[in-house]
N, C-alpha and C positions, 0 to 999 in steps of 0.2 A: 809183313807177310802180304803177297800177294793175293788181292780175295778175287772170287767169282762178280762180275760184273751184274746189276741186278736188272729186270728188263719189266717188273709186274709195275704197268701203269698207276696201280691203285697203292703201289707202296710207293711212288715216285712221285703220288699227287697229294702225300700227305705232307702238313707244312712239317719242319724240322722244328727241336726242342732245342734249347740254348744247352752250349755246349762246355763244358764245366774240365776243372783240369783233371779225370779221370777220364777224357775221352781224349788223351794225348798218347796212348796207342793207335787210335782208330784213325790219328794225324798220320801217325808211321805207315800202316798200313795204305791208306791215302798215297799218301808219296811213292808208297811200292808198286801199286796197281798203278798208277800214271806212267811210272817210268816203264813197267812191262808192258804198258801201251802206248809210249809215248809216238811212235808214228803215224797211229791212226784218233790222236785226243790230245789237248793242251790244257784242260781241267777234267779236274774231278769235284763231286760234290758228295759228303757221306752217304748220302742215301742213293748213290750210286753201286755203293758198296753192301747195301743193306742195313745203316745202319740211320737211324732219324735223329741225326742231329746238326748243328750250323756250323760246319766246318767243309772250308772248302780248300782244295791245293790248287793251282794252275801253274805255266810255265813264264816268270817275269822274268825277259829277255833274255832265254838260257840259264836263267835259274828260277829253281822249281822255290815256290812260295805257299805259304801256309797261314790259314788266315782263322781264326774263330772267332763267331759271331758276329760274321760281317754284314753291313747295313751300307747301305749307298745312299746317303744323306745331301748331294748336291749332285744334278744332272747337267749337262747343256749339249747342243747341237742335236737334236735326235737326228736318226737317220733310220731306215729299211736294212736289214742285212738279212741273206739267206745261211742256215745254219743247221748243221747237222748237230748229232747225239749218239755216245758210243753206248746211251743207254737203249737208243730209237732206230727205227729204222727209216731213213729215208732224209731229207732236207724241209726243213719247213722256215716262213718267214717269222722275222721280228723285229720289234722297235727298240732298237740301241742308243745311246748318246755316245756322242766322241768323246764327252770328257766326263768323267763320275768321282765324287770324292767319299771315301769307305772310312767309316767308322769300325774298328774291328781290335780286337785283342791278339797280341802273338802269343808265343810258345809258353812266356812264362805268365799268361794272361794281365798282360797289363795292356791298357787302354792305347790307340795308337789311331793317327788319322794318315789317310795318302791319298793324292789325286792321283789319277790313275786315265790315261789317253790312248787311241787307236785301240789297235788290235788288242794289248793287252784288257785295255777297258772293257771290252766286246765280249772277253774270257770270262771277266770278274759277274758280269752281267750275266750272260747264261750261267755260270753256278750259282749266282745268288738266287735268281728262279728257282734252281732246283732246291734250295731250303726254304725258299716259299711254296712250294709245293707247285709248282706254272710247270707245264709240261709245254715245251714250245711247238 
């Protein structure tokens, strides 16, 4: 289902709760709202949607990925990137790394690791903020 897009800072600045396999509607849902925005957004984070929890979707190179409870447990290269928000308005900066390696569970919650570079990286980055509650 497609949901309403959520915009209250103060529900966007809360951290997210770990995200358990009753919140694998809220993944579908995730995936709908991306794809009905997918022109102007390349992730989403649940609490994009309304709801606080650690589950993010974005788009890995034309296919859409789905990720819970994901952790970014290796960094390198930082760099500056300017980046918007289809929860925000306007562009603000941030500190990225070129390369991030994710600790995260799939669909049928089992444990899984991937390194993850460029743009994609950049994606996984700003949604992982937003289930640490970082409002960029």
């Amino acid at each position: 289902m497609i949901r309403e897009i959520m915009r209250d800072e103060t529900l966007l600045a809360r951290k997210a709760e770990p995200a358990t396999p009753e919140d694998l509607p809220v993944a579908q849902d995730l995936l709908d709202t991306l794809a009905a925005n997918k022109e102007h957004c390349v992730g989403m984070a649940a609490n994009m949607i309304g709801v606080n929890k650690r589950i993010i979707v974005f788009d890995n190179e034309s296919t859409y990925m789905v990720m819970f409870n994901p952790e970014i447990i290796k960094r390198s290269g930082p760099y500056q990137a300017e980046e918007g928000c289809l929860s925000l308005e306007g562009s603000r900066s941030a500190k990225r790394w070129k390369s991030i390696k994710v600790r995260y569970q799939n669909e049928k919650f089992q444990k899984r690791f991937k390194t993850f570079t460029g743009w994609t990286a950049q994606i996984i980055q700003h949604e992982v903020d937003h289930c640490e509650g970082i409002i960029i």
